[in-house]
C-alpha positions as a Markdown table, in Angstrom:
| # | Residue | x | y | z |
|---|---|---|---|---|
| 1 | Unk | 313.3 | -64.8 | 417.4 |
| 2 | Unk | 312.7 | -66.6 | 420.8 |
| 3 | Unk | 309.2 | -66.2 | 422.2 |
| 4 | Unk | 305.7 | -66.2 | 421.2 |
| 5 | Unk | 304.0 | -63.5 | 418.6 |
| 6 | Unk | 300.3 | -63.0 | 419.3 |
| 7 | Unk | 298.2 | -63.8 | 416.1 |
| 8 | Unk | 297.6 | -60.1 | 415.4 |
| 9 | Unk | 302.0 | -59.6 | 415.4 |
| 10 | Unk | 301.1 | -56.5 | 418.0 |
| 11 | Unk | 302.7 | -58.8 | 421.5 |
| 12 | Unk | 305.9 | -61.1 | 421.7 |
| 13 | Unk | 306.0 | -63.1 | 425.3 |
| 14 | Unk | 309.7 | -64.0 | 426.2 |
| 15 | Unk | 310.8 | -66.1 | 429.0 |
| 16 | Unk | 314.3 | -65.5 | 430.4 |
| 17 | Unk | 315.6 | -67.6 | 433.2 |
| 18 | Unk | 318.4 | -67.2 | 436.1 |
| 19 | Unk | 320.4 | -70.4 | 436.7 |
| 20 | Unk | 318.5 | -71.0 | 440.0 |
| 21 | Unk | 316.1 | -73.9 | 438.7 |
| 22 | Unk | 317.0 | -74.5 | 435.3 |
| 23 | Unk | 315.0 | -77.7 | 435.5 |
| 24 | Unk | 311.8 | -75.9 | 435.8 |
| 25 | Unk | 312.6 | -73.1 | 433.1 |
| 26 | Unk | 313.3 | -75.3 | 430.5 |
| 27 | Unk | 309.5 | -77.1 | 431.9 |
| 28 | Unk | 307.8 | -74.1 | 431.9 |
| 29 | Unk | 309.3 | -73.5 | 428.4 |
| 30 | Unk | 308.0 | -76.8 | 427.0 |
| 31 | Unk | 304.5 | -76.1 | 428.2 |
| 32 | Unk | 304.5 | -73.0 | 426.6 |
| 33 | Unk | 306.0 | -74.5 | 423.9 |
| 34 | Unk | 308.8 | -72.0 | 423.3 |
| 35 | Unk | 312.7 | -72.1 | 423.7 |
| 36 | Unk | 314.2 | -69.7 | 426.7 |
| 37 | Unk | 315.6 | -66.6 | 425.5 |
| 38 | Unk | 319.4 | -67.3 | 425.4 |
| 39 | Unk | 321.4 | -65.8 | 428.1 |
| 40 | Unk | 325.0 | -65.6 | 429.9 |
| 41 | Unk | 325.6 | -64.9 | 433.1 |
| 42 | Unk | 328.5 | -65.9 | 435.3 |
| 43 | Unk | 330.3 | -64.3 | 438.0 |
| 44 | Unk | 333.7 | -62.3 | 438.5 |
| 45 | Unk | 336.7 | -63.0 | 440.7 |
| 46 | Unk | 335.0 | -61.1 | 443.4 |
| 47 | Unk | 331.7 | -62.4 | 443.3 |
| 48 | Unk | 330.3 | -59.2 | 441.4 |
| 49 | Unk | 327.4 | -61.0 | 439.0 |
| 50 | Unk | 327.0 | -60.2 | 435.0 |
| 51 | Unk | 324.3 | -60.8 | 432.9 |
| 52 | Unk | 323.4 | -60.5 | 429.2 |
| 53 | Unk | 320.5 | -61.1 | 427.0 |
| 54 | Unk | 321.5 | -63.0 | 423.4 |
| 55 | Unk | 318.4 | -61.5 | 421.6 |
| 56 | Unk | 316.7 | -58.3 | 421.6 |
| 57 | Unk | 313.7 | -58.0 | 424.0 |
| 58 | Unk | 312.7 | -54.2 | 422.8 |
| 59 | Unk | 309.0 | -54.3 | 422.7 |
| 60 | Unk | 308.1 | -57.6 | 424.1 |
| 61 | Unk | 306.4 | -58.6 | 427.4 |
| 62 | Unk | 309.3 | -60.3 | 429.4 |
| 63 | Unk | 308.7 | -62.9 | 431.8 |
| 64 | Unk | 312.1 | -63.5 | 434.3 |
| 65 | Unk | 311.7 | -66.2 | 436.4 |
| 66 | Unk | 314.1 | -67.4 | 439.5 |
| 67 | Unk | 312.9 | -69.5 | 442.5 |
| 68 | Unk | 314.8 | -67.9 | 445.7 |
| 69 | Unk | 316.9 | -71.5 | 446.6 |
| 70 | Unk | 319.8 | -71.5 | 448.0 |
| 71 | Unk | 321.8 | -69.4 | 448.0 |
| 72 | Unk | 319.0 | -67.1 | 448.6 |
| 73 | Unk | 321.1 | -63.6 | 448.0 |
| 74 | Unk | 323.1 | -64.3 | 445.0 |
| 75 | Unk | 319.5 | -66.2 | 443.1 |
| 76 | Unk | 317.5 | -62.5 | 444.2 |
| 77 | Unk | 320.9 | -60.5 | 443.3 |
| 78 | Unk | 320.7 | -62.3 | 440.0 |
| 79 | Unk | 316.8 | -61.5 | 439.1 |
| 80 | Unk | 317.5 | -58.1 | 439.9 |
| 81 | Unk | 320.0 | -57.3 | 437.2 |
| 82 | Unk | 318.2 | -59.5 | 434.9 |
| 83 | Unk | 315.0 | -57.3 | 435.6 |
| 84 | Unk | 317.4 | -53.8 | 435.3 |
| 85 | Unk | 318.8 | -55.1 | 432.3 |
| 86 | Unk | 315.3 | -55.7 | 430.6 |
| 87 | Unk | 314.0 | -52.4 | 431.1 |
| 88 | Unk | 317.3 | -50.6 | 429.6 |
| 89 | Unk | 317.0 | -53.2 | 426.8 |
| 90 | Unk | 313.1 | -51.3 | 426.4 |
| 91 | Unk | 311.3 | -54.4 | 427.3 |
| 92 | Unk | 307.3 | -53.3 | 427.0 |
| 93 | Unk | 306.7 | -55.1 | 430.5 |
| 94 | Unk | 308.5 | -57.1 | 432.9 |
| 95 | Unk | 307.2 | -60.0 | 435.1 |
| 96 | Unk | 309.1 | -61.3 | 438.0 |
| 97 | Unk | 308.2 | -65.0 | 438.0 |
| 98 | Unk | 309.0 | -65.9 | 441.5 |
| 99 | Unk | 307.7 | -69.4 | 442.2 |
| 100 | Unk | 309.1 | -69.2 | 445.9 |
| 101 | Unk | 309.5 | -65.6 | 447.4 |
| 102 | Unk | 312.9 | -65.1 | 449.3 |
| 103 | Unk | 312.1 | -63.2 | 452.8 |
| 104 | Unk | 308.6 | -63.7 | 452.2 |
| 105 | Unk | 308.9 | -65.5 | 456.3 |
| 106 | Unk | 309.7 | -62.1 | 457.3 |
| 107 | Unk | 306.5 | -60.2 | 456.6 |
| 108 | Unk | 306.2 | -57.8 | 460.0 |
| 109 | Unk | 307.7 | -57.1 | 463.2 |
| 110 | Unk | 308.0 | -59.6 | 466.1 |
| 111 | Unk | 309.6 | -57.4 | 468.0 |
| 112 | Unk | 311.3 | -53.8 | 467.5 |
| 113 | Unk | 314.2 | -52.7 | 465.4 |
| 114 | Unk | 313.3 | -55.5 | 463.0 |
| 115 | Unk | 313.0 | -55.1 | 459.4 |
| 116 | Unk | 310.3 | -56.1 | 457.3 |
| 117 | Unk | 312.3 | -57.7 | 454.6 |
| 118 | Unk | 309.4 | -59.2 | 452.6 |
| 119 | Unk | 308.4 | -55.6 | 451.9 |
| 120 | Unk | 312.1 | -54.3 | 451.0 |
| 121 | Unk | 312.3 | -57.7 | 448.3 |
| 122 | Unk | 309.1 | -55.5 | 446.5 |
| 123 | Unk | 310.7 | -52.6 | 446.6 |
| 124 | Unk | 313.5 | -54.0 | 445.2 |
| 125 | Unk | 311.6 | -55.3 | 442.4 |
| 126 | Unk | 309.9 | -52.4 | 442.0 |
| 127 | Unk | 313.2 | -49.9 | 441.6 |
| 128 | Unk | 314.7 | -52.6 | 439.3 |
| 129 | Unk | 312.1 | -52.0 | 436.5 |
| 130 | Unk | 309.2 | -54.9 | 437.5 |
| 131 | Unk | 305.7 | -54.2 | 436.0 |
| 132 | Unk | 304.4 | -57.1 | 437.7 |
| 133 | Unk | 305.0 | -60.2 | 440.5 |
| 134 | Unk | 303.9 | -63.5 | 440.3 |
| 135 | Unk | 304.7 | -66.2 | 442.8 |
| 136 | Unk | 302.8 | -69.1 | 444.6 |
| 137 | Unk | 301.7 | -69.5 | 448.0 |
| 138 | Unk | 303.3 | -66.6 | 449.3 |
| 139 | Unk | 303.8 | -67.4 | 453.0 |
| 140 | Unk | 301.4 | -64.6 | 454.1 |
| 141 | Unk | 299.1 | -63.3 | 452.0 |
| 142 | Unk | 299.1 | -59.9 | 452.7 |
| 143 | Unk | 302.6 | -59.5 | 451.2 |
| 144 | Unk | 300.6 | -59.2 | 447.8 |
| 145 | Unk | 300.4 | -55.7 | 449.1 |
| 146 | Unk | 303.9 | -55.1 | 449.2 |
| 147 | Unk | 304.6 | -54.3 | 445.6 |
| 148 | Unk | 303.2 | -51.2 | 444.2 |
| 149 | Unk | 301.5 | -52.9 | 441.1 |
| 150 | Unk | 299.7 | -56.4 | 440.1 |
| 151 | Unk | 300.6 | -59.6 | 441.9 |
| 152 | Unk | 299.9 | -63.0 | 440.7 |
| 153 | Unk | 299.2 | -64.8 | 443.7 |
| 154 | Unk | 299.4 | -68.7 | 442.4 |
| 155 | Unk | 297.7 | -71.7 | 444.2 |
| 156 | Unk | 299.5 | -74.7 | 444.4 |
| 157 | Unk | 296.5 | -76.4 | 446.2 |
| 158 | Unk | 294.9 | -78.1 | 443.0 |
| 159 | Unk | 297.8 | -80.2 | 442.4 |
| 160 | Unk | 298.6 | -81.3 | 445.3 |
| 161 | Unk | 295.0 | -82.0 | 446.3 |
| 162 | Unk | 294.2 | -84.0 | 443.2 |
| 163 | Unk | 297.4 | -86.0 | 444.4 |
| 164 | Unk | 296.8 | -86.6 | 447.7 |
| 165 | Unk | 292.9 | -87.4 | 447.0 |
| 166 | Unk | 294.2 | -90.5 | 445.1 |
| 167 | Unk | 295.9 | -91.6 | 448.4 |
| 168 | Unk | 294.0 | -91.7 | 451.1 |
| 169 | Unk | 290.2 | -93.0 | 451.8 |
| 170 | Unk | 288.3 | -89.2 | 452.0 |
| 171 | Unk | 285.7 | -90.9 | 453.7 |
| 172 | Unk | 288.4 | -91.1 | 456.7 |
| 173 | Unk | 290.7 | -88.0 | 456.4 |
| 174 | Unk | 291.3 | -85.7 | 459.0 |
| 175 | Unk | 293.0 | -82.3 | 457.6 |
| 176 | Unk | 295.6 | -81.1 | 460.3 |
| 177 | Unk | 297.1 | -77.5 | 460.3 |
| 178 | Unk | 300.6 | -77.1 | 462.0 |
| 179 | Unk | 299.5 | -74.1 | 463.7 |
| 180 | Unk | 295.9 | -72.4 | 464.8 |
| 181 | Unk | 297.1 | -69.7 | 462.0 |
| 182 | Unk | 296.8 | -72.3 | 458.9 |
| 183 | Unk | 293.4 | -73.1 | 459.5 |
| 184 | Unk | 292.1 | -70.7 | 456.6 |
| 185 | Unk | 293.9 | -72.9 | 454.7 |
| 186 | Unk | 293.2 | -76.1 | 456.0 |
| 187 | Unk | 289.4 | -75.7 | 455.9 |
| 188 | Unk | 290.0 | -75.2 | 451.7 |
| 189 | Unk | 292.2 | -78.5 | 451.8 |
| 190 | Unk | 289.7 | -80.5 | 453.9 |
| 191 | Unk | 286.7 | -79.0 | 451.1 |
| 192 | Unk | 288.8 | -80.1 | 448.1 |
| 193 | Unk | 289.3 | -84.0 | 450.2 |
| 194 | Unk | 285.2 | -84.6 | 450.7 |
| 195 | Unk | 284.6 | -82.0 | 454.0 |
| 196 | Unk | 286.0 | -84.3 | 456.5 |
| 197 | Unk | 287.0 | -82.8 | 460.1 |
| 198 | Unk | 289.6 | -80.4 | 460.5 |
| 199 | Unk | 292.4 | -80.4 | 463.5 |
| 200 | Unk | 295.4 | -78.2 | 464.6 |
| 201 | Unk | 298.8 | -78.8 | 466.3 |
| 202 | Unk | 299.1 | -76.5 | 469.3 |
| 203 | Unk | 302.6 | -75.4 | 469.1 |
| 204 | Unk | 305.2 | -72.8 | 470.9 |
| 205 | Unk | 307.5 | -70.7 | 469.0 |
| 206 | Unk | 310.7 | -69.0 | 470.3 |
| 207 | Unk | 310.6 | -65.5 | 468.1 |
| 208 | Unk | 314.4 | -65.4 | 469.1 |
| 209 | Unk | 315.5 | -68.5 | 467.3 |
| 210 | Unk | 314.6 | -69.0 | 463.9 |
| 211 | Unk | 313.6 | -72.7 | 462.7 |
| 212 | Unk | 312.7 | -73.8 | 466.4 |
| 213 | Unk | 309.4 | -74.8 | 467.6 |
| 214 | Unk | 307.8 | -77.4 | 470.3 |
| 215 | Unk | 304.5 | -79.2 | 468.9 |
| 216 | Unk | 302.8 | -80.2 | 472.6 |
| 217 | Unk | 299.1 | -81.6 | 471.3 |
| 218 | Unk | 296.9 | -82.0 | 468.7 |
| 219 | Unk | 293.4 | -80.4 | 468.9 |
| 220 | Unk | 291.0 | -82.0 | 467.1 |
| 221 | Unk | 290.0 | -85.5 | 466.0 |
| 222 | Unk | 292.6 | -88.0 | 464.6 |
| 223 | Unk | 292.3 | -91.0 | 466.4 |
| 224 | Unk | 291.6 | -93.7 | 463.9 |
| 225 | Unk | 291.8 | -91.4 | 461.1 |
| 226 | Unk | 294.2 | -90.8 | 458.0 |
| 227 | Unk | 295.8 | -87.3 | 458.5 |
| 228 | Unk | 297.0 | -84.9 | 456.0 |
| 229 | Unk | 299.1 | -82.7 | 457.5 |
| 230 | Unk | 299.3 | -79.0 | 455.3 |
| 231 | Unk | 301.9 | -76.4 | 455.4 |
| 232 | Unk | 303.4 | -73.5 | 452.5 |
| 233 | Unk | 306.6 | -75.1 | 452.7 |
| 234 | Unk | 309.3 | -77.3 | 454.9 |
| 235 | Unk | 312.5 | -75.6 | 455.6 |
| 236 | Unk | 314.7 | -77.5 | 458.3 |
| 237 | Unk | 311.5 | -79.9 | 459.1 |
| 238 | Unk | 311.5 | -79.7 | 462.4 |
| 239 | Unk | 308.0 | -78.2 | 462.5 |
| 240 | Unk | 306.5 | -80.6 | 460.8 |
| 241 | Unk | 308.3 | -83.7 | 461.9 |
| 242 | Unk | 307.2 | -83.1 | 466.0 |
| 243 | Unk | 303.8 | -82.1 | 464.8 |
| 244 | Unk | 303.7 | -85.8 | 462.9 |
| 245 | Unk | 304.5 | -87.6 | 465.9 |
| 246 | Unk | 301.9 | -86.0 | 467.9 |
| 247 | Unk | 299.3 | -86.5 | 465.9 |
| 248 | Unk | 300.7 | -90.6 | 465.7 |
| 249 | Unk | 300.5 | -90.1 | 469.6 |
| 250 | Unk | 297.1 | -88.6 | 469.4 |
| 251 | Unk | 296.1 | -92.6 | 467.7 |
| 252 | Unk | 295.7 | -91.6 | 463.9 |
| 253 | Unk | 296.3 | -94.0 | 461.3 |
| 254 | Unk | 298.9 | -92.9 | 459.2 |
| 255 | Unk | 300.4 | -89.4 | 458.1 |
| 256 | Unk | 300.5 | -87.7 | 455.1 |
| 257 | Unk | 302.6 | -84.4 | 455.0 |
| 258 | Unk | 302.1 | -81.7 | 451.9 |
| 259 | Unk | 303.6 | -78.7 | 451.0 |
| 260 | Unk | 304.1 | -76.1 | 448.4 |
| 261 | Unk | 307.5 | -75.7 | 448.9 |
| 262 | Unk | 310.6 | -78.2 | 449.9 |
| 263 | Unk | 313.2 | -75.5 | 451.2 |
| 264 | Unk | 314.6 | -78.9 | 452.5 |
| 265 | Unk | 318.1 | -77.0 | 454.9 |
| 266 | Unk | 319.8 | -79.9 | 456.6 |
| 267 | Unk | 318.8 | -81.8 | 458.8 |
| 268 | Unk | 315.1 | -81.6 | 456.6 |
| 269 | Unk | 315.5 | -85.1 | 454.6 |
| 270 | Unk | 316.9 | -87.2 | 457.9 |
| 271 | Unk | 314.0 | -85.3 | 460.2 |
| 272 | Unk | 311.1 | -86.3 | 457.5 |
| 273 | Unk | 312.4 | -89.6 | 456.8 |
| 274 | Unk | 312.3 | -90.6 | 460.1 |
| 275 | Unk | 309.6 | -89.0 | 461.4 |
| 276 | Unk | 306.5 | -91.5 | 460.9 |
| 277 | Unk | 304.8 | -90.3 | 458.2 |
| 278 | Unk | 303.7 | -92.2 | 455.3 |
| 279 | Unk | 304.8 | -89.8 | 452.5 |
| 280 | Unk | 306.2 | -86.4 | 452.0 |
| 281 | Unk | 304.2 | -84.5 | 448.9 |
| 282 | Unk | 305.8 | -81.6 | 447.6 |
| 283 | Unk | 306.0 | -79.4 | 444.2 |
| 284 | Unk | 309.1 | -78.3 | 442.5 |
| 285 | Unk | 309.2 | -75.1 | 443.1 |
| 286 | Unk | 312.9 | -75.1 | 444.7 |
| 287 | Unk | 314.9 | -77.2 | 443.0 |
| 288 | Unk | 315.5 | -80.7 | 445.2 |
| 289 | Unk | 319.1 | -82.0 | 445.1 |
| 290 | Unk | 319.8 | -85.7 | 445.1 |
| 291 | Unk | 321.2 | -86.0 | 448.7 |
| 292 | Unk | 317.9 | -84.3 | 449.7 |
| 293 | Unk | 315.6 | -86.6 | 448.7 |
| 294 | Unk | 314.2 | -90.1 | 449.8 |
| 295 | Unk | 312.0 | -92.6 | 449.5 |
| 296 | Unk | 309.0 | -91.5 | 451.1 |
| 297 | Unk | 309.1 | -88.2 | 449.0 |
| 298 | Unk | 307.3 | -87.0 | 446.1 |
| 299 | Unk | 307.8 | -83.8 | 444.0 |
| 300 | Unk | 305.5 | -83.1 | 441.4 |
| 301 | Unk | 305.4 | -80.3 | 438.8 |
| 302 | Unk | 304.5 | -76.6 | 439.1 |
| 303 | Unk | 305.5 | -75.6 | 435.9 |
| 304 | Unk | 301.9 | -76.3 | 433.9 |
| 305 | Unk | 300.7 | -73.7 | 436.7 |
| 306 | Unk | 303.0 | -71.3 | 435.8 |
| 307 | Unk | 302.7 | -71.8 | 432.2 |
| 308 | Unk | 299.1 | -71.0 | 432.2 |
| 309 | Unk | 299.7 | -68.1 | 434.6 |
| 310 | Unk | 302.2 | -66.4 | 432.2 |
| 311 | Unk | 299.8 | -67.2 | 429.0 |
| 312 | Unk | 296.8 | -65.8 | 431.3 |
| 313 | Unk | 298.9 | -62.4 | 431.6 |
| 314 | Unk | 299.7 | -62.3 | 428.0 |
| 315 | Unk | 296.8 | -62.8 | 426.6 |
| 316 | Unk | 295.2 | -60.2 | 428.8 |
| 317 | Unk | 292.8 | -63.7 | 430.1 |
| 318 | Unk | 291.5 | -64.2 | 433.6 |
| 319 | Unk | 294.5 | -66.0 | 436.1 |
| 320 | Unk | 291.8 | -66.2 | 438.9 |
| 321 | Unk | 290.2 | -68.5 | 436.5 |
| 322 | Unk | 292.9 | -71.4 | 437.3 |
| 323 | Unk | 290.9 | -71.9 | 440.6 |
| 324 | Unk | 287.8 | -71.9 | 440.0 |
| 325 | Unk | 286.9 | -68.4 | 441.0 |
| 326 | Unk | 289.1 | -69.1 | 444.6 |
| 327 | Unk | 291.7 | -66.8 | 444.5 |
């Protein structure tokens, strides 16, 4: 049978997949080295979703994973059923593997008669039959708290920090957070690239339009320096492509832009491509169509991350210990 049987033949770990990132299943998979369980799903006339599990899962600790890409409601619709259908199947425990959390943007009130949509996706998760949630960089950390049980919260800062240390001079980096409320964040990146200064983009936000900001200055010092510029993820760019031109304004060097993950809604590719900046760094954790990507961009792999996370659960091991004590 599909999956993995612990030495003493008491656990089996199975990974399922939706069809939202196929790509990174089947990597994830490999690093394990197992096979997906084998699974149909497909759609009626209607839209109505149907999913079925080729192999029994009774007794085994199920890991379903499902990156919320486009389109966001039908990916979440699909984990959902996938998760209901593993608990009537008498699955021991059920993981959600979500490498990027749909709604997670919406994580309290801005104003009233909002809802707090990050929450409901726990609760969802919860009713279906989850055990468990693991995800990386959630966009605010307190949505851990969401889901009544334990939450994986995975780093994606190791990777792309080892990257990014191989392309600029750390003796001359300037870490820059797009807003004042990243700076938690940037202060770990600017550790990780040899303690160099940190800076911030001073930014307005209109609460009543989504995806619309105004970058206005940069505080901090750039002048002269190579910037890395950090963020969760990039959605229609427009963030990070007016904070990259006023940081060039401000006299840096060059621009380097990383994120966890490349949501990438048009016009993303055209705003990054021509925004200034040297190269675009981000992981895999949504898949990245063809027509969205270009030269200046580079995805690498989050699926030995989540490989080790899942093996860390099974084995009843220590996933804090995949960062150094930092989580």
């Amino acid at each position: 049978m599909t999956g993995i049987v612990s030495s003493d033949s008491e656990k089996r770990l199975v990974l399922l997949s939706g069809r939202a990132h196929p790509d990174l299943a089947n990597n994830v998979a490999a690093h394990l080295g197992i096979e997906l369980l084998p699974t149909t799903t497909y759609e009626f006339a209607n839209g109505e979703l149907y999913t079925r599990f080729g192999e029994s899962v009774r007794g085994a600790d199920t890991f379903v994973l499902q990156s919320h890409g486009s389109p966001i409601n039908t990916w979440i619709m699909e984990q959902l059923l996938m998760v209901d259908a593993l608990k009537r199947a008498s699955a021991k425990t059920i993981t959600v593997v979500a490498p990027f959390y749909g709604y997670a943007r919406q994580d309290k009130k801005h104003r009233g008669r909002e809802p707090i949509s990050a929450r409901l996706m726990a609760d969802l998760f919860k009713t279906a039959g989850a055990d468990r949630l693991m995800s990386v960089d959630l966009h605010a950390a307190q949505i851990q708290g969401f889901f009544d049980g334990p939450v994986d919260h995975l780093w994606a800062m190791p990777i792309l920090t080892d990257y990014v240390r191989g392309r600029v001079d750390t003796s001359n980096v300037t870490v820059v957070s797009p807003d004042a409320g990243r700076i938690r964040v940037a202060e770990q990146w600017a550790a990780k690239l040899g303690g160099g200064p940190l800076a911030f983009v001073h930014k307005t936000r209109d609460i009543r339009s989504p995806n619309k900001t105004v970058a206005n200055r940069v505080v901090g010092d750039v002048e002269g320096r190579s910037c890395v510029l950090v963020d969760d993820l990039i959605d229609t760019a427009g963030t990070i492509a007016g904070a990259v031109r006023v940081i060039l304004e401000a006299g840096a060097k060059d621009v380097i832009v990383a994120a966890t993950h490349g949501v990438l809604s048009d016009p993303a590719a055209e705003r990054l491509q021509g925004c200034g900046a040297r190269e675009v760094v981000i992981t895999d954790t949504l898949p990245i169509a063809d027509e969205r990507r270009f030269p200046k961009l580079t995805v690498l792999s989050i699926a030995p991350l989540i490989a080790r996370a899942i093996r860390e659960v099974f084995d009843d091991g220590s996933v804090t210990s995949l960062f150094d004590g930092q989580a």
